[in-house]
Every structure is written in C-alpha cells, then in structure tokens.
C-alpha positions as semicolon CSV with decimal commas, in nm:
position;residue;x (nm);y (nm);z (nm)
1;X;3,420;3,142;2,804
2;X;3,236;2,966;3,069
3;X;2,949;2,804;2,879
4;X;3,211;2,692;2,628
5;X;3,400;2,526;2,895
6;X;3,164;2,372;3,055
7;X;2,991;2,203;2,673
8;X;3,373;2,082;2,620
9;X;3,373;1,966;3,006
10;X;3,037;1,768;2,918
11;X;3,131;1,621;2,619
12;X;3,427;1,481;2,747
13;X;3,255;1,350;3,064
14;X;2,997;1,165;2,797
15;X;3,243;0,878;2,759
16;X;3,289;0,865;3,139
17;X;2,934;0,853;3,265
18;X;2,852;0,577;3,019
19;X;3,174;0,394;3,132
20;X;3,041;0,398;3,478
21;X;2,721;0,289;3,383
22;X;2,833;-0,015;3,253
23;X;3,074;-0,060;3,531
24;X;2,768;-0,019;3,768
25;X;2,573;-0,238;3,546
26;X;2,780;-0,535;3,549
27;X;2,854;-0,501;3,895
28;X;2,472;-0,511;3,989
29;X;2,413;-0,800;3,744
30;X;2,742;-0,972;3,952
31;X;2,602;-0,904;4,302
32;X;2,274;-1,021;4,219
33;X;2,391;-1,380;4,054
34;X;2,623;-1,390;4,370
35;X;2,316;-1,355;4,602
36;X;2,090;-1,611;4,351
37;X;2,347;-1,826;4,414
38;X;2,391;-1,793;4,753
39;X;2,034;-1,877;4,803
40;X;2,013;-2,165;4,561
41;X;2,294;-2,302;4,781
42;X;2,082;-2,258;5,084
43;X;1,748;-2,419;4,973
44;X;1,910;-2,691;4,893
C-alpha cells in the first residue's frame, strides 16, 4: 500500500513543486530588478 501511496502523494505534489518554482522564480527575477534598480539609482 505504501509505494502506491507515496506515487499518488508524488503526483499530486507535481503541481505544487512547479507552483513554487515559479513562485521562487518570479520572486528572484523581482529581487534582482529591485537591487538593479537600487544601484542604477545610486550611480547616478
């Protein structure tokens, strides 16, 4: 019962880990424009 468990366990947690990747994705690609931006704003 346990290996069944655990495939329907990792199928369902597919759609979750690939959520959070984007989540973590965008949030990167938000943190790093926020700190180009900051810099921009201090060389000039």
């Amino acid at each position: 019962m346990e290996p069944a468990f655990r495939q329907a366990f990792q199928h369902d947690n597919d759609s979750e880990v690939l959520f959070s990747g984007v989540i973590l994705d965008v949030l990167c690609k938000w943190v790093w424009l926020t700190w180009l931006r900051e810099k921009v704003k201090y060389f000039r």
